[in-house]
C-alpha positions as CSV (number, residue, x, y, z in Angstrom):
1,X,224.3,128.8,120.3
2,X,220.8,127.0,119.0
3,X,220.2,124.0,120.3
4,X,220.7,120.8,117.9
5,X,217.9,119.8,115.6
6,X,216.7,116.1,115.5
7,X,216.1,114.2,112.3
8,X,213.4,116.3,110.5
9,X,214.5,119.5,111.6
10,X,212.7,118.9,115.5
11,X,214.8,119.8,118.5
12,X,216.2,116.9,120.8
13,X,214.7,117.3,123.6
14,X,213.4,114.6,126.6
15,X,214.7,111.9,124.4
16,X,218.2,112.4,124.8
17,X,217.7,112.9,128.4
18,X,215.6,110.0,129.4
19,X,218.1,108.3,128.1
20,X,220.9,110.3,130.1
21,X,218.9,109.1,133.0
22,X,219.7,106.4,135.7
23,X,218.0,103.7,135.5
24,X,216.5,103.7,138.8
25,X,215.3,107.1,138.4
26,X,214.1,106.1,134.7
27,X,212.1,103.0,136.6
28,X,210.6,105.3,139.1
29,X,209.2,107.5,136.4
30,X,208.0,105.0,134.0
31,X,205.8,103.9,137.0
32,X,204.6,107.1,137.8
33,X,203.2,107.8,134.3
34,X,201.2,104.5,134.6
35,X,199.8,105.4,137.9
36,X,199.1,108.4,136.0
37,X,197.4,106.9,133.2
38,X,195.1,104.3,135.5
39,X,193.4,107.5,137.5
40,X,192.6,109.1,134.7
41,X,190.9,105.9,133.2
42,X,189.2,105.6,136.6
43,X,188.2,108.8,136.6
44,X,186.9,108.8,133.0
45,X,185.0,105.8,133.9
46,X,183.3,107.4,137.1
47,X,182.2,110.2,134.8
48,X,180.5,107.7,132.6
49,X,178.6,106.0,135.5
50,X,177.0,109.0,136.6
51,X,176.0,110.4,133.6
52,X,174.5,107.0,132.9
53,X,172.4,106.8,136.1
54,X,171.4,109.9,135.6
55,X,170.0,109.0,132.2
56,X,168.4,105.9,133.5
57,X,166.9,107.8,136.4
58,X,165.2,110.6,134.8
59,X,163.9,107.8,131.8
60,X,162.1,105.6,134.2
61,X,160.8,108.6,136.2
62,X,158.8,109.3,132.6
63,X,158.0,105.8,132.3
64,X,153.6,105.6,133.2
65,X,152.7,103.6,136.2
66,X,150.6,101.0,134.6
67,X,151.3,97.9,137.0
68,X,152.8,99.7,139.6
69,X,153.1,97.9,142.9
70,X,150.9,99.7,144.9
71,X,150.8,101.2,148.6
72,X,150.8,97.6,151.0
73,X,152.9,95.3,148.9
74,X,156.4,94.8,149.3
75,X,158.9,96.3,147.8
76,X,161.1,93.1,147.0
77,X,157.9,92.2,144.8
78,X,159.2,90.0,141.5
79,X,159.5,92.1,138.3
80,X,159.6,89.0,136.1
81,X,157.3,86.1,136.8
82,X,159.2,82.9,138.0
83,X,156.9,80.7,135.4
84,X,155.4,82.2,132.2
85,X,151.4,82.3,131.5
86,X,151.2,78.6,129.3
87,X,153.5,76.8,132.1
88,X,150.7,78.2,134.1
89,X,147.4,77.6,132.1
90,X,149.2,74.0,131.9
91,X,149.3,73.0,135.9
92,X,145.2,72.6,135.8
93,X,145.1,74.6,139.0
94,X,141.8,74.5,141.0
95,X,139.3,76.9,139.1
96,X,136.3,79.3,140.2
97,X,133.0,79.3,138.1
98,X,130.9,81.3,141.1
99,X,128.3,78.8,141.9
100,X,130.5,77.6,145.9
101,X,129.3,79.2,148.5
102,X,131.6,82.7,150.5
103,X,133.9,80.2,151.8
104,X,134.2,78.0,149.0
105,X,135.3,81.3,147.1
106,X,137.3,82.4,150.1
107,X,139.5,79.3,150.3
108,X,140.0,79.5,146.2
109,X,141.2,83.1,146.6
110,X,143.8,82.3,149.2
111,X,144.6,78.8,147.0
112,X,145.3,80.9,144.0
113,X,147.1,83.8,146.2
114,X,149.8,80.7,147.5
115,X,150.5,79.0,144.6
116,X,151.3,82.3,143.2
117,X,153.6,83.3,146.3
118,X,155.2,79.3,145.5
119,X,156.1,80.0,141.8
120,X,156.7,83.8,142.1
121,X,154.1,85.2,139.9
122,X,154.6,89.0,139.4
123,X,152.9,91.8,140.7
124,X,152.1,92.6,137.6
125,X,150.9,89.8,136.2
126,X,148.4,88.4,138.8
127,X,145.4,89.9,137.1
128,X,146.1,87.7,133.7
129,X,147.4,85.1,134.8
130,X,144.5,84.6,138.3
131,X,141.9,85.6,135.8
132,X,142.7,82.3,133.5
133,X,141.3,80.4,136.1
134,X,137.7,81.9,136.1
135,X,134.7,80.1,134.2
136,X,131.4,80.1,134.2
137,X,129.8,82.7,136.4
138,X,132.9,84.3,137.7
139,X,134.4,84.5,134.3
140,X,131.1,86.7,133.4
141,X,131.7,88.7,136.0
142,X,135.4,89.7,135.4
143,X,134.1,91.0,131.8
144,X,131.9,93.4,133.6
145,X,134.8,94.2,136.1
146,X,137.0,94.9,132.8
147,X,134.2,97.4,130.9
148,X,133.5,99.0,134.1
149,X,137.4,100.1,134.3
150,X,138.2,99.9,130.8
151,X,138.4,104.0,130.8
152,X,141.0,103.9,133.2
153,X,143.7,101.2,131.7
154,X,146.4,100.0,133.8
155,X,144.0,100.3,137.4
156,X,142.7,96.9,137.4
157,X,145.3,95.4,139.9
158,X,145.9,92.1,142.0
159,X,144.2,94.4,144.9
160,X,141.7,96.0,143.0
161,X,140.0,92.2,141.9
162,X,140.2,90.9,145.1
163,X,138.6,93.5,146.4
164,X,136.0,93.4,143.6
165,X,135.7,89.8,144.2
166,X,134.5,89.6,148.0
167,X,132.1,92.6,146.9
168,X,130.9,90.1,145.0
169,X,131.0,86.8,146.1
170,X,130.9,87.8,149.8
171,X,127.1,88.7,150.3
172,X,126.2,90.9,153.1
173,X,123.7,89.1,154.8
174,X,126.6,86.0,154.7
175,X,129.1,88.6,156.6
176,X,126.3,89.8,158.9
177,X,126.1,86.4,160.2
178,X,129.6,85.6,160.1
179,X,130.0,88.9,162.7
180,X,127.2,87.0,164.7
181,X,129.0,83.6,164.6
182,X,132.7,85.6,165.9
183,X,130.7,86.9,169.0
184,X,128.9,84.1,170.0
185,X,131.6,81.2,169.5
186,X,132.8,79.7,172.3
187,X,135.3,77.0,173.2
188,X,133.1,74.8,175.2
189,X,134.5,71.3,175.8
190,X,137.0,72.1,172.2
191,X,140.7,72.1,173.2
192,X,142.3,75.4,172.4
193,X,144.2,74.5,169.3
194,X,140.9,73.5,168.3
195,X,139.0,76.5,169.5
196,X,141.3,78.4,167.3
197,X,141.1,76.2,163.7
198,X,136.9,77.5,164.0
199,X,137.9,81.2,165.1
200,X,140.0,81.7,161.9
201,X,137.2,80.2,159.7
202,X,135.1,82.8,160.7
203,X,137.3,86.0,161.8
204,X,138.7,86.1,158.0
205,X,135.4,87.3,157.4
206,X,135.4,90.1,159.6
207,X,138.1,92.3,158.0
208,X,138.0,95.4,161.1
209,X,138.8,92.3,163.6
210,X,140.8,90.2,161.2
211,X,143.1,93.3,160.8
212,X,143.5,94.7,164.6
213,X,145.5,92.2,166.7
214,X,144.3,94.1,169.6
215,X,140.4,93.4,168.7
216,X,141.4,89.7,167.0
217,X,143.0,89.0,170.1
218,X,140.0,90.4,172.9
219,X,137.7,88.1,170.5
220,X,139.4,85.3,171.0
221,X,140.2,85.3,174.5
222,X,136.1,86.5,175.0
223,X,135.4,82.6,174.1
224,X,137.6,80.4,175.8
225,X,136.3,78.6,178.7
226,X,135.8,80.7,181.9
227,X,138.6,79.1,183.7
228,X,140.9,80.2,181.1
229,X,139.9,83.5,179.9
230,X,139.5,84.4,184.1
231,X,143.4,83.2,184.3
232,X,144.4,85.2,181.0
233,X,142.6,88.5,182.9
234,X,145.8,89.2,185.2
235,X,148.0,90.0,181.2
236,X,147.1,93.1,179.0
237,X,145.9,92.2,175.9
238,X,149.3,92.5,173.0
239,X,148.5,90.4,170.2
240,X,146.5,87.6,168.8
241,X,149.2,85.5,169.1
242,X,150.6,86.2,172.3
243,X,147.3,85.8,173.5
244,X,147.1,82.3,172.0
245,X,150.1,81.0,173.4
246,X,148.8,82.4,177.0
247,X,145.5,80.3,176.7
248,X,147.5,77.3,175.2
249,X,150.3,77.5,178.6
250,X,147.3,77.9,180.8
251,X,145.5,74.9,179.4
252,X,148.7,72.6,179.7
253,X,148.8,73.4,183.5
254,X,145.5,72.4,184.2
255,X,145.8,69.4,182.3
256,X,148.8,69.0,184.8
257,X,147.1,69.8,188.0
258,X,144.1,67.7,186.8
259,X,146.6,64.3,186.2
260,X,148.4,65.4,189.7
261,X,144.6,65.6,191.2
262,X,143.4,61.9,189.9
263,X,143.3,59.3,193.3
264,X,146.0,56.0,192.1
265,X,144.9,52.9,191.6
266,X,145.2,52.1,195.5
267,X,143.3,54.8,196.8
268,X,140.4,53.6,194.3
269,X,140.7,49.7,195.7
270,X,140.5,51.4,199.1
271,X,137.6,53.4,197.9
272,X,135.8,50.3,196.4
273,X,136.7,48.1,200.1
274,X,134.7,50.7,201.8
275,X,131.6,50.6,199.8
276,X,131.7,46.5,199.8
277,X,131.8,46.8,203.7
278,X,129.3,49.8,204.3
279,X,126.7,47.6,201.8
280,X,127.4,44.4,203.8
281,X,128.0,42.6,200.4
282,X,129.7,42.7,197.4
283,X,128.3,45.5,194.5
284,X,125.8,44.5,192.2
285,X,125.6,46.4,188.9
286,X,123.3,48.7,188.8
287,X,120.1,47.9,185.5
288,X,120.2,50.8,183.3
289,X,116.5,52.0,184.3
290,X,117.2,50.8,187.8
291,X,116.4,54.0,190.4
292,X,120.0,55.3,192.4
293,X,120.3,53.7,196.1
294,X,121.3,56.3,198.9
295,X,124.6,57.5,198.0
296,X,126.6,58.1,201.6
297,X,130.1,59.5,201.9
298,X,132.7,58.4,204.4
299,X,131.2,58.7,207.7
300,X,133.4,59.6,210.9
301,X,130.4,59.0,213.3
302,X,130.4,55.8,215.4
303,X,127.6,53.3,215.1
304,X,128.0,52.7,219.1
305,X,127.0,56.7,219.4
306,X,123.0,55.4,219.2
307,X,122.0,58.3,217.0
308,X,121.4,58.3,213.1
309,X,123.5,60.3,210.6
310,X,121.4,63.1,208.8
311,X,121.0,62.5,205.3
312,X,120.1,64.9,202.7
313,X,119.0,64.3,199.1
314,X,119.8,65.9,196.0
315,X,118.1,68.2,193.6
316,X,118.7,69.8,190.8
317,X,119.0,73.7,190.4
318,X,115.5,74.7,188.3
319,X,116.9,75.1,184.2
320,X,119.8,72.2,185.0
321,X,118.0,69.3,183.8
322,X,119.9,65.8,183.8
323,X,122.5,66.3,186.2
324,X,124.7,63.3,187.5
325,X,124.7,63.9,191.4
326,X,129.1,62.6,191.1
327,X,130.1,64.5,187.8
328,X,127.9,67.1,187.8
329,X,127.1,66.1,183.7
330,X,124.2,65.3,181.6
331,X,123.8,61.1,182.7
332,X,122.6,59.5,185.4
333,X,125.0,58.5,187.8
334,X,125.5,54.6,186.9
335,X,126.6,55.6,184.1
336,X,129.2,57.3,185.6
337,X,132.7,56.6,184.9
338,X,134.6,59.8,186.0
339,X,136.9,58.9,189.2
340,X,138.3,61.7,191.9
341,X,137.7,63.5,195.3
342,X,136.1,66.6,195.9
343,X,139.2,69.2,196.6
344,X,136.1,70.7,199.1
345,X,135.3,67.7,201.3
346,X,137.5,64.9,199.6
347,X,134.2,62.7,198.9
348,X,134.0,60.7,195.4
349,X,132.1,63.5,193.6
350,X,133.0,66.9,192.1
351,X,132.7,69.8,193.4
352,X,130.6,71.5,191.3
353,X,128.0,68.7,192.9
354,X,129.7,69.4,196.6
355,X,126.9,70.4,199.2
356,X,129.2,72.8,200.6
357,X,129.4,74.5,197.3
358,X,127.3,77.4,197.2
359,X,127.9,77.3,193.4
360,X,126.6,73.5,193.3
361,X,124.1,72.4,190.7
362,X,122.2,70.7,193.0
363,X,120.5,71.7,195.9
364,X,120.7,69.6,199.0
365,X,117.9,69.4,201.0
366,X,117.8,67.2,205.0
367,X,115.2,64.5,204.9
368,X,114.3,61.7,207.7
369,X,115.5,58.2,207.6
370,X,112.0,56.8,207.2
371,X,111.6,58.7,204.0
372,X,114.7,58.3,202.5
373,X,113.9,55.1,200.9
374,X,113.4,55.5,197.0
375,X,114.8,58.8,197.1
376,X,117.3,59.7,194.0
377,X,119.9,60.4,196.0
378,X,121.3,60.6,199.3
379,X,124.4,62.3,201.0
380,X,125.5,61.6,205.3
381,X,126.4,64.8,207.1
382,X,129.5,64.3,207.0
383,X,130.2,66.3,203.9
């Protein structure tokens, strides 16, 4: 027997028996066929993506480089300047017109490099927008730096005028001397934080030293004062850095060991006591032009004993010139004001004037107690 025929001559088919259906079954089903219907959206929608990045993809692989970030800068590099060129003509930032001297033109190279960094001035856009700041003399010169690449558009970069710019404004014999100045600067009586302000003045101008931590950091150490750099020998060289907080660590504890060293206030009333009793009398200041009386330590040898102390008197190494025979500086002793004992003999002068001191920079030499009258200076035997 054919089966029935619908309205319009079409057989009844799934109609009448969805609706024959439970209704739980007729639920579950329902639901499938929208499950159904959402993966294949997904997976329509997948399809799409791919072919789209694909698209994209092989479209900017055909795109010129022209502006390309190069080799060096980082890849998070802004592709859209944070201000636009007028906001920045507007801010009257410092300009260049040539005439300053290297590091005049130094420090407005790393000015303009920062207050691009601040307002996130493109890759791309450096060149136009650092070039709106030249006049004068440098502005000239960027036109020549512009014919001289203009057969190869799209190379002048941030890199490539910066570059162009220390060729130019950096003359050689200026980083010839600047090479001298890095191996002949020293620390001398400059703390370290201060020793290192003047190094990188003058290493920035050494690019091969500037750029090897290794080499920046030998430099450096090469100029502190001996009794730093000799502690700093015992740890390998790593970094500049590292090298830096070494020398600053090692100054702090002799700053430390020098406040520990300094006699108190009764040690120095003691110390004055015994040079009122050994003159007879109380001290008399000294005239500036006046000559130095006999200078005599602490003495351990009794008067009763019937012989004299030997005394010795003090002369300075050949080359030393003005030497204070207590502080070893360049002033004459009663104009002293430094305060201490000798860590060698414990007598009130450094040690670098000690005469045990083989290292001294004076040279102490026995004289008789009839000629010591009018002498410089004089030391007992006891030191």
């Amino acid at each position: 027997m054919p089966p029935k025929k619908g309205r319009r001559g079409r057989p009844a088919t799934n109609r009448s028996t969805d609706n024959n259906l439970p209704p739980d079954v007729a639920a579950m089903a329902a639901t499938m066929q929208a499950m159904q219907q959402e993966l294949e959206t997904l997976r329509q929608a997948a399809n799409a993506g791919a072919v789209t990045a694909a698209t994209v993809g092989a479209a900017t692989s055909t795109v010129p480089a022209t502006g390309a970030i190069p080799t060096g800068v980082p890849q998070t590099a802004l592709l859209v300047s944070g201000v636009s060129l007028v906001k920045w003509i507007g801010m009257k930032l410092d300009s260049f017109d040539g005439s300053g001297s290297p590091v005049e033109a130094a420090n407005w190279l790393t000015y303009v490099e920062d207050k691009m960094d601040v307002f996130e001035v493109a890759y791309g856009d450096r060149v136009r927008y650092g070039t709106q700041l030249l006049k004068g003399e440098a502005q000239i010169w960027w036109r020549g730096v512009q014919t001289s690449h203009s057969s190869a558009p799209g190379s002048l970069t941030w890199h490539v005028l910066a570059r162009e710019f220390e060729r130019r404004f950096y003359t050689a014999t200026f980083l010839v001397k600047m090479k001298i100045d890095l191996q002949t600067y020293r620390q001398d009586k400059k703390t370290v934080a201060e020793y290192e302000v003047g190094f990188n003045k003058i290493v920035r101008f050494v690019p091969h030293v500037a750029r090897n931590e290794v080499e920046k950091a030998s430099q450096f150490r090469q100029g502190l004062k001996p009794s730093i750099r000799h502690t700093l020998g015992a740890f390998p060289l790593v970094d500049f850095r590292t090298t830096m907080e070494q020398a600053l660590g090692v100054e702090m504890q002799q700053q430390y060991t020098n406040e520990i060293q300094k006699p108190s206030s009764t040690d120095q009333s003691r110390s004055q006591d015994d040079k009122k009793g050994q003159s007879g009398g109380p001290a008399h200041k000294k005239g500036r032009f006046q000559r130095h009386h006999p200078y005599r330590g602490k003495s351990f040898h009794s008067s009763s004993s019937g012989g004299s102390t030997p005394q010795y008197r003090a002369v300075p190494k050949p080359g030393m010139g003005l030497v204070c025979f207590r502080c070893g500086d360049a002033h004459r002793r009663a104009e002293c004001q430094w305060n201490g004992r000798c860590s060698i003999c414990g007598q009130d002068h450094k040690d670098v004037v000690c005469r045990r001191n083989p290292n001294a920079k004076l040279r102490w030499e026995p004289v008789s107690s009839l000629a010591s009258s009018g002498t410089a200076n004089m030391l007992t035997s006891t030191q």
